[in-house]
C-alpha positions in Angstrom: 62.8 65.0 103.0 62.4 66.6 99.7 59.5 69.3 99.6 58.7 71.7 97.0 60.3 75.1 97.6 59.4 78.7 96.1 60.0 79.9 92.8 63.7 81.5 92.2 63.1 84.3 89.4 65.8 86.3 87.9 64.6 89.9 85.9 66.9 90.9 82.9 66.7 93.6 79.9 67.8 96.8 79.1 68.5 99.9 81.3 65.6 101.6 81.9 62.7 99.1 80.3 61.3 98.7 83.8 62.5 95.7 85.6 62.8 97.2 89.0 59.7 99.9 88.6 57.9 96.3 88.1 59.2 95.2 91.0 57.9 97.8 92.8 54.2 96.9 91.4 54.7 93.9 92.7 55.6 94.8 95.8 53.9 97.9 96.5 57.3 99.5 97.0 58.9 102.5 95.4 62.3 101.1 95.2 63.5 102.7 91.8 63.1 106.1 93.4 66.0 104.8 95.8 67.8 104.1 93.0 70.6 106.7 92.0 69.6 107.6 88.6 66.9 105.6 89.2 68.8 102.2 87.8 69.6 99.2 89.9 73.4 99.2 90.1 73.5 95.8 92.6 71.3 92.5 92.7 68.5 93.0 95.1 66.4 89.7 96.2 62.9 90.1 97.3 60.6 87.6 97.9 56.9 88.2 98.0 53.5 86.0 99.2 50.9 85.9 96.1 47.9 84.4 96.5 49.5 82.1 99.1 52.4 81.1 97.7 56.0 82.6 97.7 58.1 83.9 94.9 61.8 85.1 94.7 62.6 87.7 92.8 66.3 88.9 92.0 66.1 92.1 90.6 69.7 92.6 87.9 71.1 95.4 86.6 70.2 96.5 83.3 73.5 98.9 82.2 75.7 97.2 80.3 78.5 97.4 83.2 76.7 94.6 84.9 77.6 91.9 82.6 78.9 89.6 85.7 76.2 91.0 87.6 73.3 90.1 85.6 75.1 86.3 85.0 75.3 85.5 88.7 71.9 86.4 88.8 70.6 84.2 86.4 72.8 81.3 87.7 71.1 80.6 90.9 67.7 81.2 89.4 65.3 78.9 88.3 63.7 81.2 86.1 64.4 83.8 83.7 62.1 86.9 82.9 63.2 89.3 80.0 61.3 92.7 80.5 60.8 94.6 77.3 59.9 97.6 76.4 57.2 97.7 74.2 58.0 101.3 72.8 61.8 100.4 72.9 62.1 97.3 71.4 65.6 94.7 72.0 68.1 96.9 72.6 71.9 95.7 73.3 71.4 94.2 77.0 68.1 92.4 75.5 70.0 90.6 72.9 73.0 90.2 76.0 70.5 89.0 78.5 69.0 86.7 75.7 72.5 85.4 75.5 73.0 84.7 79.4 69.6 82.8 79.9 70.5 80.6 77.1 73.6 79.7 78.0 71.9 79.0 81.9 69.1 76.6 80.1 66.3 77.8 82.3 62.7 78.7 81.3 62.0 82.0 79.9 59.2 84.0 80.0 59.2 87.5 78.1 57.4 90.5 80.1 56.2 93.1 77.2 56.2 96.3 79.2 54.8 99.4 79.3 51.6 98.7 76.6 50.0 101.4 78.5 52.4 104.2 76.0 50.6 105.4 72.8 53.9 104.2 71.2 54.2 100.6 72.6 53.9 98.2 69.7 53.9 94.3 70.7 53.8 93.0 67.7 56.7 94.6 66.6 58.5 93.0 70.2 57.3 89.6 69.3 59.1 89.9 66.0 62.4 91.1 67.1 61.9 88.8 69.6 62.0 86.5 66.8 64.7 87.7 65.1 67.0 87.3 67.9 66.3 83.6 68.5 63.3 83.8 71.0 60.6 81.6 69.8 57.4 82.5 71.7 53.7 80.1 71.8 52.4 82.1 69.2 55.3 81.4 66.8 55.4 78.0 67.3 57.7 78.3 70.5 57.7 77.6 73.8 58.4 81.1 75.6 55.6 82.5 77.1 54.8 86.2 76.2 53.0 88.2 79.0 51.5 91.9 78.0 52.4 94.2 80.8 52.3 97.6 82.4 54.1 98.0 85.7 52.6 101.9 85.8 49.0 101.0 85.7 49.3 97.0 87.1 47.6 95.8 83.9 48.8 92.1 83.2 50.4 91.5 86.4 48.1 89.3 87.9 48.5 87.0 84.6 52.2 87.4 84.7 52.9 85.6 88.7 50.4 83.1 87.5 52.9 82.4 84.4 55.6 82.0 86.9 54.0 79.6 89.2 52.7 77.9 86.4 56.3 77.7 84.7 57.9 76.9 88.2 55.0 74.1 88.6 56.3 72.0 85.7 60.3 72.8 87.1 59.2 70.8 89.9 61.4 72.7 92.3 62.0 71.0 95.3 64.6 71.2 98.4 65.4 69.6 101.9 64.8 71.9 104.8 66.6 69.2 106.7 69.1 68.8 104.6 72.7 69.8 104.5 72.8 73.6 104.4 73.8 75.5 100.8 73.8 79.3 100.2 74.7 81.7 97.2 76.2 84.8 97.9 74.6 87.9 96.1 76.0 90.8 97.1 78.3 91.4 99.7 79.0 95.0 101.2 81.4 96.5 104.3 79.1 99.0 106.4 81.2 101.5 108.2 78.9 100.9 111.7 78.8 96.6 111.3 81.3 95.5 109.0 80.8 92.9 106.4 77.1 92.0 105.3 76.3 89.9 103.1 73.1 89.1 101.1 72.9 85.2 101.0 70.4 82.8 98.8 68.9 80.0 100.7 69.4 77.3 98.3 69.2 73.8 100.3 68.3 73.1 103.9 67.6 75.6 107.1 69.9 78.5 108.5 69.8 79.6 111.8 71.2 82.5 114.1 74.7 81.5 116.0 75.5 78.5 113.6 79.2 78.9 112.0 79.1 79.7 108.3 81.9 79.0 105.5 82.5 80.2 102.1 85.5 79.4 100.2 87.8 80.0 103.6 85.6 83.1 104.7 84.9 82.1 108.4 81.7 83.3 110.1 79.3 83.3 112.2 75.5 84.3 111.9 75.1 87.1 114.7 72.3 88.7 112.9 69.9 87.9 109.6 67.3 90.1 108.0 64.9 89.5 105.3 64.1 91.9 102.4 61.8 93.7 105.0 64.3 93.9 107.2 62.7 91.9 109.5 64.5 90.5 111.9 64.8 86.3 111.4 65.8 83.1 113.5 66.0 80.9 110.8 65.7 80.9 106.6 64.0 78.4 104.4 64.7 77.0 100.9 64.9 80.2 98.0 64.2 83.1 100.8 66.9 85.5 100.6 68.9 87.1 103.6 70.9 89.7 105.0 73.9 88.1 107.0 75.8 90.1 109.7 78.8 87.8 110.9 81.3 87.3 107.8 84.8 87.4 109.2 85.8 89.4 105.8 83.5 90.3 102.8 83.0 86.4 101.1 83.5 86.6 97.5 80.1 87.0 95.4 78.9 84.1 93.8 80.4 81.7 95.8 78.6 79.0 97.9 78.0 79.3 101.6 78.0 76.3 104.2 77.8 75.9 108.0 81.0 76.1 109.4 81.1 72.0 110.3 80.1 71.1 106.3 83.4 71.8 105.0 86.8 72.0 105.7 88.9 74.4 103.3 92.0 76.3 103.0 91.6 78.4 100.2 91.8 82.1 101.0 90.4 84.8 99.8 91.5 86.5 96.9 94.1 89.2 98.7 92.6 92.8 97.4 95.9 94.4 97.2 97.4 94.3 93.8 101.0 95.1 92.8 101.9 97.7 90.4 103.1 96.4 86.9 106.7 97.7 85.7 105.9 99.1 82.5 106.9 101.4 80.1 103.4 101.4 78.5 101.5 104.7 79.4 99.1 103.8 82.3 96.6 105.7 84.0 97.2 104.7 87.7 93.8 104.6 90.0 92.6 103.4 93.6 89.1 102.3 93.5 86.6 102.0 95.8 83.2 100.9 95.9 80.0 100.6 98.0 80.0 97.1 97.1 81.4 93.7 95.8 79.2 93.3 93.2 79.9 97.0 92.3 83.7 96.8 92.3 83.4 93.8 90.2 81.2 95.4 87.4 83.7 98.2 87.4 86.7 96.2 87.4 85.0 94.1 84.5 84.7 97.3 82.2 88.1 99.6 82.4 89.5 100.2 79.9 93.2 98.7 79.4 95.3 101.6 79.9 94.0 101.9 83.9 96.0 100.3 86.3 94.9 99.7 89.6 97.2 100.1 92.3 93.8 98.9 94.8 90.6 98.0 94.9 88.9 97.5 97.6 84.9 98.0 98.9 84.5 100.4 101.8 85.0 104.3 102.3 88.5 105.9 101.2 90.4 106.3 104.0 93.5 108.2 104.8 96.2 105.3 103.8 94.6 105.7 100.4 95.8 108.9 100.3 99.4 108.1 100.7 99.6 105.2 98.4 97.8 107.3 95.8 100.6 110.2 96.3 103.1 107.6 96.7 102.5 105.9 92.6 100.9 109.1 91.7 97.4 107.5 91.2 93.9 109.3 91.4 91.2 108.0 93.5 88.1 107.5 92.2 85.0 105.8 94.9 81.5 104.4 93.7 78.7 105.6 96.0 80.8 105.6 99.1 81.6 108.5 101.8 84.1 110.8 101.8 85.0 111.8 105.8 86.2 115.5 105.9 89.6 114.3 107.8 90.3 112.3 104.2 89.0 115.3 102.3 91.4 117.6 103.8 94.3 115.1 103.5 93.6 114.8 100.0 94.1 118.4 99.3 97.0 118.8 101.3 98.5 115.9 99.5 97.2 116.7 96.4 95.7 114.0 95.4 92.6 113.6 93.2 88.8 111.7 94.8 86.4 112.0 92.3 82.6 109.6 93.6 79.9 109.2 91.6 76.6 108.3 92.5 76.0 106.6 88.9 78.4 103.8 87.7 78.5 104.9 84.1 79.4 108.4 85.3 82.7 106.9 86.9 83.6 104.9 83.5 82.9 107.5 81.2 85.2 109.9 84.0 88.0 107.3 83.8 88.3 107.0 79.6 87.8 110.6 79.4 91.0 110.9 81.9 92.5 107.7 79.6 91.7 109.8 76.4 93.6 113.2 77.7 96.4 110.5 79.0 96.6 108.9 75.5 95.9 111.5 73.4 96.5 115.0 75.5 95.8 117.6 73.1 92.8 115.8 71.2 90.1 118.9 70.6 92.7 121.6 71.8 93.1 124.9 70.0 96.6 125.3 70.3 97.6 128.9 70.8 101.1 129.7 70.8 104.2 128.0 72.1 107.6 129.4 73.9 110.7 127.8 74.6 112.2 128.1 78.3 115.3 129.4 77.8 116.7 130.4 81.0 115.9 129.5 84.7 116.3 132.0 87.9 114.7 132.5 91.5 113.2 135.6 93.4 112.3 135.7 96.5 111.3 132.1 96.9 109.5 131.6 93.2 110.9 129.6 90.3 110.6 131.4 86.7 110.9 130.1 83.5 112.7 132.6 81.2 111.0 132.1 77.7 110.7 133.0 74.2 107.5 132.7 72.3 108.2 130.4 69.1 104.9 130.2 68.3 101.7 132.2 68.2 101.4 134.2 71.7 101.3 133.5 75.2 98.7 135.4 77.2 98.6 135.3 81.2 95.1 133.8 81.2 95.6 130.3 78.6 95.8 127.0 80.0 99.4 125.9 79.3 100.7 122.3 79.3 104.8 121.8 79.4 106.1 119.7 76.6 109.3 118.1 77.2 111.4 115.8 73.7 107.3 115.8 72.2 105.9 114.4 75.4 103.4 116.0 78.2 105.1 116.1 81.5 102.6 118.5 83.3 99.7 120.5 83.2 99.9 124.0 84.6 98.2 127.4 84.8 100.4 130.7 84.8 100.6 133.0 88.0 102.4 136.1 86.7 104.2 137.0 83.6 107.4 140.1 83.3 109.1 141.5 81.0 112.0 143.5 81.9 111.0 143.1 85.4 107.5 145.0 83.9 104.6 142.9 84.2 102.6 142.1 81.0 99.7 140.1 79.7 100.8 138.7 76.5 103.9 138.4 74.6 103.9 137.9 71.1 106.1 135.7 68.4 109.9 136.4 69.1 109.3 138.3 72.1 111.0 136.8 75.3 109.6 136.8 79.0 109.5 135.1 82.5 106.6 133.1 84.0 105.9 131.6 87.4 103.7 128.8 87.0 100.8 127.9 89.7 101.2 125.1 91.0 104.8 125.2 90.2 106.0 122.4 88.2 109.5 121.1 87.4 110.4 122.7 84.2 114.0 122.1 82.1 115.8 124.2 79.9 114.5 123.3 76.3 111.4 122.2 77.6 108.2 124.1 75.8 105.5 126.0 77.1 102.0 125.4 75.0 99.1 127.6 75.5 95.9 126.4 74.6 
């Protein structure tokens, strides 16, 4: 039988406007402090008893690398808050988020925060608000505005009263009885359980042992945890859950059934994905990330010269090492562990793990590594240049015989090899000679032998630049 069921709310706006330190007013928690950066970088679902009556937060990401993010959230809610700063204004995810929760057709109501700042200005909110499309009551509109401060609680009480009052006239209603439905949120591997997942009671009761299904993910539900962590038997209509029992991680987004509900044989989505042959200039990765929702927001934001030779959620192991030596890719990892037997691999291989903490630290990494790839010698002083004239060996090390053409060559420049106008390595140099006397510099016309460190594979007419 149909009853009515708790509110499903989705929070969007900007980085840093105070979604998730509302949250934690809410909630009495302090989870922006967990945060890295203190920014939610994954969907977190929370639901909380007020005044006798349950509410479901999801709490989305605010940096603009959580496009996807931020749209799933808003797809399986019922309702839509937009927190704005009231010293800030709409910034770019404002007018984004504005965007999404149009395009969902749900109820909005507009959270002014942070009035409590001698700069906060609502009236000047309300009329951007305007500006952008977002009609509120006192306009002549139908979105509800609610004052707010998530540092000193002011407003708050009026703002869960909004929701319930908003959610009241949704008339949200499901069947505990009823055939089972789920929404993933987030799905994660954890080095000590394997596959969690954080699922969305949508329709109809789940219980512990009962077979689970989405989109030909097989499980079974061994263990379930509310927000709390609180160990559950069962889940109701809009609470969300933590699921241990996923055969593999189940693709974010999707619906989940019992096991008996449906009958499928769509696979999921292999991780693995083959290298394109191309003579296009590509900066070849491996990534890794703490999560689905994670890898996805990454994934959704590279820029077009990265090719990735994998992606996959969970710690870098050791066989990431070789396939990165094996295309000559870098690694880089997104909040995920790097074990000291991978760590010493890496450097015997020589391959590159770079992990960030922050998601916009590992984007900003990769098109900085993009730029040097498209444009190598962007901001360089270029210092001198010598042509490798002549190549000989002693006692094991491989020297360039050279002649400066340019400039001067000192022992301590950075020095890139340039071979028919294009960069084939980047190098430092370990000893110069001339006459078999050792030197610091030479100068324009002057000739001289270098041993690179680390050695690279240099040609006769190649030249050396010092920068």
């Amino acid at each position: 039988m149909m009853q009515a069921r708790p509110p499903i709310v989705s929070i969007l706006g900007h980085v840093d406007h105070g979604k998730t330190s509302l949250l934690d007013k809410i909630r009495k928690s302090n989870l922006a402090a967990k945060e890295p950066g203190q920014i939610t970088q994954a969907i977190g679902a929370y639901q909380i008893d007020w005044k006798g009556k349950k509410i479901t937060f999801l709490d989305t990401p605010g940096h603009e690398a959580f496009t996807n993010l931020r749209s799933r959230g808003v797809k399986v809610a019922d309702v839509a808050v937009l927190v704005v700063a009231a010293d800030d204004g709409v910034m770019p995810q404002t007018k984004e988020s504005i965007k999404i929760i149009k395009e969902a057709k749900i109820p909005l109501i507009v959270a002014i925060n942070k009035i409590d700042l001698p700069t906060a200005s609502i009236n000047k909110v309300k009329g951007q608000l305007a500006e952008n499309g977002v009609l509120i009551e006192e306009y002549g509109g139908k979105v509800v505005v609610v004052p707010i401060s998530a540092k000193t609680g002011q407003g708050i009480d009026q703002f869960l009263e909004m929701i319930l009052l908003v959610a009241e006239m949704e008339e949200l209603k499901a069947d505990p009885q009823g055939n089972f439905e789920g929404a993933v949120i987030e799905a994660k591997k954890d080095r000590l359980c394997g596959p969690l997942a954080t699922i969305l009671i949508k329709n109809g009761t789940l219980k512990t042992q009962e077979l689970i299904e989405c989109e030909g993910v097989l499980g079974k539900v061994k263990l379930m945890e509310d927000d709390k962590k609180e160990k559950l038997k069962e889940a109701w209509p809009s609470q969300p859950v933590q699921i241990l029992g996923f055969s593999d991680l189940p693709p974010v987004g999707a619906k989940v059934v019992l096991g008996t509900q449906l009958k499928t044989e769509n696979k999921i989505e292999k991780k693995k994905i083959t290298p394109n042959v191309s003579q296009e200039k590509k900066l070849k990765i491996i990534l890794r990330a703490d999560s689905s929702g994670s890898l996805e927001a990454i994934l959704g934001i590279l820029p077009p010269e990265v090719e990735v030779i994998l992606r996959e959620v969970g710690d870098v192991n050791e066989s990431d090492i070789l396939l990165a030596k094996t295309f000559q890719a870098k690694i880089f990892s997104f909040n995920t562990k790097i074990s000291s037997s991978v760590a010493k691999l890496s450097l015997q291989e020589k391959v590159e793990i770079e992990n960030f903490q922050v998601i916009y630290d590992l984007v900003d990494k990769i098109e900085e590594e993009v730029l040097e790839m498209v444009e190598p010698t962007k901001d360089r002083q270029i210092l001198g240049k010598a042509e490798v004239i002549a190549e000989f060996e002693i006692k094991g090390d491989r020297i360039a015989g050279a002649k400066v053409i340019l400039g001067r060559i000192n022992k301590n420049d950075k020095v890139y090899l340039e071979r028919m106008n294009e960069i084939v390595a980047e190098t430092t140099i370990k000893s110069m000679k001339e006459k078999k006397q050792d030197v610091l510099q030479a100068e324009l016309g002057q000739e001289f032998g270098v041993v690179f460190n680390p050695q690279v594979d240099f040609k006769k007419e190649d030249v050396i630049v010092a920068w």
